[in-house]
LUMROMAR-620051 format. One record per residue (C-alpha): residue in one letter; x, y, z. Coordinates in steps of 0.25 Angstrom, whole numbers, plus 5000, padded with zeros to 4 digits. Layout:
N
+------+------+------+------+
! rest !    x !    y !    z !
+------+------+------+------+
!    A !    X !    Y !    Z !
...
+------+------+------+------+
END
This chain:
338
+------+------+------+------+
! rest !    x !    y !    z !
+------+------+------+------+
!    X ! 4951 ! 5040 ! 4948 !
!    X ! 4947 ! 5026 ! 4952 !
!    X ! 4933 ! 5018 ! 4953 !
!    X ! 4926 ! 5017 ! 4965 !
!    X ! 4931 ! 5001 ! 4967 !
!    X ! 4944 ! 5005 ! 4970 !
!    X ! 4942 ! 5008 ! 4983 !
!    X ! 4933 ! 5004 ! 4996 !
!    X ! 4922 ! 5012 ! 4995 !
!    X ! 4918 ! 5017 ! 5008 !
!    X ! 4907 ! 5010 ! 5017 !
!    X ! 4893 ! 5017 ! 5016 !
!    X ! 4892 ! 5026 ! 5030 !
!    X ! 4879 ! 5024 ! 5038 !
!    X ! 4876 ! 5039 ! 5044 !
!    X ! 4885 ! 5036 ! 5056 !
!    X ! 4896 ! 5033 ! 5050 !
!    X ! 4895 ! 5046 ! 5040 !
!    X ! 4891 ! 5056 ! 5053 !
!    X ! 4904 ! 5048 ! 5061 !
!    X ! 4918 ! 5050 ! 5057 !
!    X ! 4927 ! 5037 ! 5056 !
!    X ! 4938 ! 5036 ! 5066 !
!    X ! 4952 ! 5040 ! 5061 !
!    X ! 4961 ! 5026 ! 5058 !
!    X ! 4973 ! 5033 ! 5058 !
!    X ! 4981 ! 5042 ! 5068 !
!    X ! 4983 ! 5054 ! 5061 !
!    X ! 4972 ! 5063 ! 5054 !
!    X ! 4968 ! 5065 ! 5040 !
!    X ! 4979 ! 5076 ! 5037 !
!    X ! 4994 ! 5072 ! 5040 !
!    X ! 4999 ! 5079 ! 5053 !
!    X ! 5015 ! 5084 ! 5052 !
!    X ! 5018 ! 5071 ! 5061 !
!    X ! 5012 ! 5062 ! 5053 !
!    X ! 5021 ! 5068 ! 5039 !
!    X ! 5033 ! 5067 ! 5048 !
!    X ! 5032 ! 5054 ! 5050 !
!    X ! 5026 ! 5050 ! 5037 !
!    X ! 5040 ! 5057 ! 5033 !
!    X ! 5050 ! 5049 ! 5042 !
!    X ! 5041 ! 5037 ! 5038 !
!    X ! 5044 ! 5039 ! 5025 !
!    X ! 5060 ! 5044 ! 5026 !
!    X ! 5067 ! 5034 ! 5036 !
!    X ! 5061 ! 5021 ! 5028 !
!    X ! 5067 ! 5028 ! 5016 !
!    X ! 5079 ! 5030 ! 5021 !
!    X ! 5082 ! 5016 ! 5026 !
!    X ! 5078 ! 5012 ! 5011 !
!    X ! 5089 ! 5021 ! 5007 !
!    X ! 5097 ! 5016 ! 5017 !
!    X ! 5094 ! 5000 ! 5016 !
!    X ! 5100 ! 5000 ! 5002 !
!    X ! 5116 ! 5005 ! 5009 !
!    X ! 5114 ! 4997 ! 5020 !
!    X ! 5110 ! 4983 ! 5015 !
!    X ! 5123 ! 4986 ! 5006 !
!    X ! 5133 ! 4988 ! 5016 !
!    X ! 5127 ! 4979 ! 5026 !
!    X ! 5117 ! 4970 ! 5020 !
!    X ! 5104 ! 4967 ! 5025 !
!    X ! 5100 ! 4953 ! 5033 !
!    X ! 5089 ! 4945 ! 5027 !
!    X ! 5081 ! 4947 ! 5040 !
!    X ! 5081 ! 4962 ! 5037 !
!    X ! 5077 ! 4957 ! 5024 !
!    X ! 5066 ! 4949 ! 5029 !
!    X ! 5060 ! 4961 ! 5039 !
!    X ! 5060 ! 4970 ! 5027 !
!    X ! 5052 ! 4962 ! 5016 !
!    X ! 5044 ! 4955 ! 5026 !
!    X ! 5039 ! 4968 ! 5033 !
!    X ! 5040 ! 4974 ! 5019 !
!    X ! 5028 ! 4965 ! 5014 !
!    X ! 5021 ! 4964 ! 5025 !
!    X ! 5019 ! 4979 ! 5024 !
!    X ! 5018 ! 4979 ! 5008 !
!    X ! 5006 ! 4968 ! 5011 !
!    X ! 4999 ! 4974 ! 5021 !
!    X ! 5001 ! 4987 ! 5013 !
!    X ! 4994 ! 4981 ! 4999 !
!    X ! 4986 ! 4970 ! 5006 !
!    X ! 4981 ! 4976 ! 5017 !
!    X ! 4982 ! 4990 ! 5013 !
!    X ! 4978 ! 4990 ! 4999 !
!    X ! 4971 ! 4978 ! 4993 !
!    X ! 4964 ! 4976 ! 5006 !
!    X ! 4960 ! 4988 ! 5015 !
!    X ! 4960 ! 4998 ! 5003 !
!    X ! 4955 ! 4992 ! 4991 !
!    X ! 4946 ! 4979 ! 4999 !
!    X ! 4954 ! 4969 ! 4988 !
!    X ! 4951 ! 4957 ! 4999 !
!    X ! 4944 ! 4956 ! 5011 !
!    X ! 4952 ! 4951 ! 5022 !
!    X ! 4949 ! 4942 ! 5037 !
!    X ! 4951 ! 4953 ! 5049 !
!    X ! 4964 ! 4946 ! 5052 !
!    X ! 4971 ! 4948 ! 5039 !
!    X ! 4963 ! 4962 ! 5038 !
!    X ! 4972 ! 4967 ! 5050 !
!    X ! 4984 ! 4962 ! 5046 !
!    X ! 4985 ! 4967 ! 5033 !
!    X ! 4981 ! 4981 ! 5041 !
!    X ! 4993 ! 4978 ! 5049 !
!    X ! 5003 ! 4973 ! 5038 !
!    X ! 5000 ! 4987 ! 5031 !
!    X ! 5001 ! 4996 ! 5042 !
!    X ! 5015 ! 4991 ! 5044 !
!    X ! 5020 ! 4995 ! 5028 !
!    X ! 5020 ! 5010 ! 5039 !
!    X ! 5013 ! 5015 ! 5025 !
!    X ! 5002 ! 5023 ! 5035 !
!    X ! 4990 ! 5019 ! 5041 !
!    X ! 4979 ! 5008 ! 5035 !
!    X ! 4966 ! 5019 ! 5033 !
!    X ! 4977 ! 5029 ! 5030 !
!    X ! 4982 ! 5020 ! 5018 !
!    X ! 4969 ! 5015 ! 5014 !
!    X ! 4963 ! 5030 ! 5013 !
!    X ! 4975 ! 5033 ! 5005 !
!    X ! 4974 ! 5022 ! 4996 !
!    X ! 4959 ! 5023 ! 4994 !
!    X ! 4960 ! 5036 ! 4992 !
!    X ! 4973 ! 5035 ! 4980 !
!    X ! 4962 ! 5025 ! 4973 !
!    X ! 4950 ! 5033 ! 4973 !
!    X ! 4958 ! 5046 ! 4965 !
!    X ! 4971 ! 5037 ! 4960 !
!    X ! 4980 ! 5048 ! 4953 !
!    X ! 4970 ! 5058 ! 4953 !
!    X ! 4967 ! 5070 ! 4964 !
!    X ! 4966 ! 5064 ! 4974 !
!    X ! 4975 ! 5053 ! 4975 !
!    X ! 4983 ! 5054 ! 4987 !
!    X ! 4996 ! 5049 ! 4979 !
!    X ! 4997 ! 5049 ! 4965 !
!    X ! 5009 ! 5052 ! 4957 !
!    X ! 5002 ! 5060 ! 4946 !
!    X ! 4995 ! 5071 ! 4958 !
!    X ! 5006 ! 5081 ! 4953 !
!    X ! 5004 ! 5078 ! 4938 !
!    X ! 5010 ! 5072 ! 4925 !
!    X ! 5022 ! 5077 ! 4921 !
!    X ! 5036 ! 5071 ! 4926 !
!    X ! 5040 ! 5080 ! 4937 !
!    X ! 5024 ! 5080 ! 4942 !
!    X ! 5024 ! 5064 ! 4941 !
!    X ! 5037 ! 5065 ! 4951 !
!    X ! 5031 ! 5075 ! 4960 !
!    X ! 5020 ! 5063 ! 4960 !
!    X ! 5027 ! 5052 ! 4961 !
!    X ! 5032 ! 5057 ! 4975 !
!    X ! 5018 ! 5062 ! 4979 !
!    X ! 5014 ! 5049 ! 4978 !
!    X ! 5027 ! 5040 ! 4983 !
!    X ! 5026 ! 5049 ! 4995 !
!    X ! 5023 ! 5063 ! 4996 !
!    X ! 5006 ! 5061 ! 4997 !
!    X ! 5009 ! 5054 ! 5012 !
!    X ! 5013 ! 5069 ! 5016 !
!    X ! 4999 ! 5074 ! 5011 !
!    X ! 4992 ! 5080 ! 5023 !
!    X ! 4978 ! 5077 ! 5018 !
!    X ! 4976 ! 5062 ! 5021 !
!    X ! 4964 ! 5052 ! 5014 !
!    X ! 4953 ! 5054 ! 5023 !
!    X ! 4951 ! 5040 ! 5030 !
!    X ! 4938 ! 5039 ! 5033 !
!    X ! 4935 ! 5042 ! 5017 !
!    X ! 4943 ! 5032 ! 5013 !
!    X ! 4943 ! 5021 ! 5023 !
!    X ! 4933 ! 5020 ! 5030 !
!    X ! 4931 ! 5006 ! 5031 !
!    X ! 4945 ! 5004 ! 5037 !
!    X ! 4941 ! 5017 ! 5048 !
!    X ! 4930 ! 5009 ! 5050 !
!    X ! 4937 ! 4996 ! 5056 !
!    X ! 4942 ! 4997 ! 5069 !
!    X ! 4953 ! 4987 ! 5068 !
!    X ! 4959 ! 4993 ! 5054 !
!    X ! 4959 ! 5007 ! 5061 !
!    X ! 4966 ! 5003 ! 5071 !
!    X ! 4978 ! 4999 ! 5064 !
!    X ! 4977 ! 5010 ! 5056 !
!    X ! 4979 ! 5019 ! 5068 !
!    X ! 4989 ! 5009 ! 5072 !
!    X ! 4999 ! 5013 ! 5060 !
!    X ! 5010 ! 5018 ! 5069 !
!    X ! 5011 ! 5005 ! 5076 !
!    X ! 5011 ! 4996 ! 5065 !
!    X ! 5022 ! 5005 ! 5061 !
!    X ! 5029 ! 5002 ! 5071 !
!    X ! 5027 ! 4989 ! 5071 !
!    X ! 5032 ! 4989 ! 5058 !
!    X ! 5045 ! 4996 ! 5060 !
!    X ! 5048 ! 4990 ! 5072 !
!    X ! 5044 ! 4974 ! 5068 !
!    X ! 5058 ! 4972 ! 5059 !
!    X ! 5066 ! 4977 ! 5069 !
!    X ! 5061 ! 4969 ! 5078 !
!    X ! 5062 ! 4956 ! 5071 !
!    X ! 5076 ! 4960 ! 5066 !
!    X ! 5080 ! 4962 ! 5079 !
!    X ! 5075 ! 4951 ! 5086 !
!    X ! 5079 ! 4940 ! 5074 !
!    X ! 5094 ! 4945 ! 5076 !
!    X ! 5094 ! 4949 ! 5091 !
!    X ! 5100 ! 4963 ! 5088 !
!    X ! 5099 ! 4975 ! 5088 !
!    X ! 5105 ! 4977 ! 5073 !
!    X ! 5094 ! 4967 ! 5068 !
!    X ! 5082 ! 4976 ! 5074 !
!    X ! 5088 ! 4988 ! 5065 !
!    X ! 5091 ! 4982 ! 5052 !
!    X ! 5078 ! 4975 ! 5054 !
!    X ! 5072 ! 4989 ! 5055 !
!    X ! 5080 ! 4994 ! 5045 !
!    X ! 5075 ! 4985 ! 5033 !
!    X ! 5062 ! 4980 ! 5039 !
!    X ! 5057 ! 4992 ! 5043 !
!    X ! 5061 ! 5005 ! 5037 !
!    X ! 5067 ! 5000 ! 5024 !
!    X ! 5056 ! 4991 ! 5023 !
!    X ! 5046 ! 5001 ! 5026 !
!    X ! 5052 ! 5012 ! 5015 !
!    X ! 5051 ! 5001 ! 5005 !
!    X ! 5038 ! 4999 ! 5008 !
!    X ! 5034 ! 5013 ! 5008 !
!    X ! 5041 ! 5016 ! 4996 !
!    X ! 5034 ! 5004 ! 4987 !
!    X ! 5021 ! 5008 ! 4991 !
!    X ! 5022 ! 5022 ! 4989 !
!    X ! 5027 ! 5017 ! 4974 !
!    X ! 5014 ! 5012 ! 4972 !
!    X ! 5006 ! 5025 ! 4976 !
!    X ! 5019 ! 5032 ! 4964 !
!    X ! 5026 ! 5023 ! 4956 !
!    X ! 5013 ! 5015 ! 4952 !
!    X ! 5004 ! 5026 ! 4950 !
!    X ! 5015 ! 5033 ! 4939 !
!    X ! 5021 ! 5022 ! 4930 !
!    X ! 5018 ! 5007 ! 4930 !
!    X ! 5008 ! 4999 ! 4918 !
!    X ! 4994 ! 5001 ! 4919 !
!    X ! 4986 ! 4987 ! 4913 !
!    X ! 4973 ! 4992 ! 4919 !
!    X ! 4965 ! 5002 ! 4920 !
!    X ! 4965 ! 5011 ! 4930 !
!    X ! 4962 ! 5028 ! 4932 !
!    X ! 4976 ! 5030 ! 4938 !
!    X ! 4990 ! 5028 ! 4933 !
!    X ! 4993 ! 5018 ! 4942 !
!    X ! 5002 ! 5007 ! 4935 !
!    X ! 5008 ! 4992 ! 4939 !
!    X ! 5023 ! 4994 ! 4943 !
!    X ! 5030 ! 4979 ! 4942 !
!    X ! 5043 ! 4983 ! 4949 !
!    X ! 5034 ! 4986 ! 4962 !
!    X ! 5026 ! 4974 ! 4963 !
!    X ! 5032 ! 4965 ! 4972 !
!    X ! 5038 ! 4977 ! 4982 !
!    X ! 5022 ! 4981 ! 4981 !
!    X ! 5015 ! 4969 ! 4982 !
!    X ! 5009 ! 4970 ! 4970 !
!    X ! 5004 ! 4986 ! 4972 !
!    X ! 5011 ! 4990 ! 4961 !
!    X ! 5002 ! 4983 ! 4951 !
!    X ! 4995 ! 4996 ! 4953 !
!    X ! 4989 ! 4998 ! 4941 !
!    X ! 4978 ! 4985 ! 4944 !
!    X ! 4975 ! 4989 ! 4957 !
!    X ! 4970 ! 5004 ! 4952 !
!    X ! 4963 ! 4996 ! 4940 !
!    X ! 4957 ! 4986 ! 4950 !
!    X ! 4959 ! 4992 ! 4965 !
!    X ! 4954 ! 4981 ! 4974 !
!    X ! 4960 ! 4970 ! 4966 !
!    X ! 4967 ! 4962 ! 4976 !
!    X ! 4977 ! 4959 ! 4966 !
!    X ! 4986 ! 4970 ! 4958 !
!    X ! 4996 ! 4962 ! 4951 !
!    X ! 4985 ! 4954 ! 4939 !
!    X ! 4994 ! 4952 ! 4929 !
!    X ! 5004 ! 4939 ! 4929 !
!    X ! 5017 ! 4942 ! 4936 !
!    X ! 5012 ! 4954 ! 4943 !
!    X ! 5016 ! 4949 ! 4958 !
!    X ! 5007 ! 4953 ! 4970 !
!    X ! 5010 ! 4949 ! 4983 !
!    X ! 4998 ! 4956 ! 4988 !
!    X ! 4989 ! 4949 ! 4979 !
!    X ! 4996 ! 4934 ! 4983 !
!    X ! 4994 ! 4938 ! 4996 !
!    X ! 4980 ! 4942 ! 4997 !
!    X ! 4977 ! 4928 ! 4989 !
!    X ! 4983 ! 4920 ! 5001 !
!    X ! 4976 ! 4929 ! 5010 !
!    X ! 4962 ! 4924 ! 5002 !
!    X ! 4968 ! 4911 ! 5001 !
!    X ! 4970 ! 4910 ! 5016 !
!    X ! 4957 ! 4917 ! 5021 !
!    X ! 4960 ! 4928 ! 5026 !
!    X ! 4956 ! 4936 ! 5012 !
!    X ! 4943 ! 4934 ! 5005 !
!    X ! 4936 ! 4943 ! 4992 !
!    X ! 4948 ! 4945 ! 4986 !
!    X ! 4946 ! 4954 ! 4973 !
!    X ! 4955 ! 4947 ! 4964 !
!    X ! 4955 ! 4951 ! 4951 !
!    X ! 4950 ! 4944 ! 4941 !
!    X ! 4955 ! 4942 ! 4927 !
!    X ! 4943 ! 4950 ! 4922 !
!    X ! 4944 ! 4961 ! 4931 !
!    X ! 4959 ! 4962 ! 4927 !
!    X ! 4957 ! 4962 ! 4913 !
!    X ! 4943 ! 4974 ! 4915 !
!    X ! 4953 ! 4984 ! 4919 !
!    X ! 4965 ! 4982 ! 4910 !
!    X ! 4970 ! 4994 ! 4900 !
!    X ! 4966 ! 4992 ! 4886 !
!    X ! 4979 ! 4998 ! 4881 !
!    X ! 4991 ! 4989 ! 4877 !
!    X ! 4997 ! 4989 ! 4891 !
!    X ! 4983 ! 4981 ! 4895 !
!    X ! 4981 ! 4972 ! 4885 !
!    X ! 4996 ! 4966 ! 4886 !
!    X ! 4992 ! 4962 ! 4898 !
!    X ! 4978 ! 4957 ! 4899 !
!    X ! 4981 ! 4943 ! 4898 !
!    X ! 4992 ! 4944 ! 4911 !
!    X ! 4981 ! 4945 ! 4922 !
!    X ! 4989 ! 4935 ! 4932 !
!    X ! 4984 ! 4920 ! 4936 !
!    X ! 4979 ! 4925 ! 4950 !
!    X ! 4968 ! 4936 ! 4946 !
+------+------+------+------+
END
């Protein structure tokens, strides 16, 4: 359903590449085992539950602005490395980064726990090239049109499509990733990023307050709650934005910009730009639309550490906006920084 730009295309293979199989950059196989969708499962569950929980709990007892802290800290840092690292730069090749930053951007994402780097960047490649068509891994329109079709979607594409046993092949979809020793190598890592991920806020809470109390409310709300948020936004992008939200430019999917998500997304949810324009290093283009991402990546550029950022030019915005009314009300809005 997309062009050809919105992905990476894939490296021409000398003979000896094509006859030899790339090496696998995560532990499990190209089809889920039941280990792995049980622990998909309580990955899934006991975050959420905590989520349910936070809301009784900081109630009754409050929460400290340490626990505070640890979950919106640990919150973006995930977020980032998720739409940073994961996203504009691994997926789509929206900037190029120095090796330094390169890593820890694969770092930062792999602790969102949102599954392995070449695992997520298959998925993703592989949601663009058929974007709510067959064949896309998780859209919210695979069971139809009608209401009770659009729920049953809408779950499908929130969560039900991590269950699927069939996995995106790897090696078709990233290659280039497989193909760098170091990025493999966190990617097969994912387990101890998680770990680390989990394990970090509790750590600190403990050691800030010298008790045992402060390590578990510190893993309470920097690590589980935290971690279902998390989750839960980004999978909203994957439903929510591919069933309502407006759609300024033109794109062959249904994907639509959801304000209220922007800032809890990083800018993702101005979905409707990035399946108009998918390695546009900026989502948010018109004035007001906030995008921590984008900010971001300019300090990055600005600092060195970034360079060949496809920013999107005035031009470029305006070539791929609808001609209908919903277009042209905002054709003149492009923001300052495009």
């Amino acid at each position: 359903m997309t062009t050809s730009s919105d992905v990476i295309d894939d490296a021409p293979k000398s003979a000896s590449e094509a006859a030899a199989p790339l090496p696998s950059a995560t532990l499990g196989g190209e089809r889920k085992r039941s280990v792995e969708q049980i622990t998909l499962l309580l990955f899934i569950t006991v975050p959420f539950l905590a989520l349910i929980a936070a809301v009784p709990l900081a109630w009754g007892w409050g929460v400290s602005w340490l626990d505070l802290g640890l979950l919106v800290f640990f919150y973006y840092l995930g977020c980032h490395g998720i739409t940073i690292g994961f996203h504009r730069h691994f997926t789509h090749g929206s900037f190029k980064a120095k090796r330094p930053l390169k890593i820890a951007l694969a770092i930062a994402g792999s602790m969102a726990v949102e599954g392995p780097l070449v695992r997520w960047v298959a998925d993703h490649r592989k949601h663009h090239k058929f974007s709510d068509a067959e064949g896309d891994p998780h859209s919210p329109w695979k069971y139809g049109e009608t209401v009770p079709a659009l729920i049953k979607g809408l779950w499908w594409a929130h969560i039900g499509w991590m269950f699927d046993e069939e996995q995106t092949p790897q090696d078709k979809y990233a290659p280039d990733l497989i193909k760098d020793r170091t990025l493999r190598a966190i990617s097969r890592q994912f387990i101890l990023w998680t770990v680390v991920s989990l394990a970090l806020p509790a750590v600190i809470g403990g050691l800030v307050t010298m008790s045992w109390w402060g390590a578990f409310t510190g893993f309470f709300w920097g690590s589980l709650v935290r971690v279902a948020l998390l989750h839960h936004v980004t999978w909203s992008i994957n439903s929510i934005c591919h069933a309502v939200g407006k759609r300024p430019f033109k794109s062959r999917d249904r994907s639509g910009n959801v304000w209220w998500l922007a800032v809890l997304s990083c800018g993702e949810s101005w979905h409707n730009l990035h399946h108009a324009d998918p390695t546009s290093a900026r989502h948010g283009v018109e004035r007001g639309q906030l995008d921590s991402s984008a900010r971001l990546i300019r300090w990055f550029e600005q600092l060195g550490w970034a360079y060949d950022v496809r920013w999107p030019s005035r031009s470029r915005i305006d070539s791929r906006r609808n001609s209908g009314e919903d277009g042209s009300r905002h054709r003149k809005e492009t923001a300052e920084a495009a």
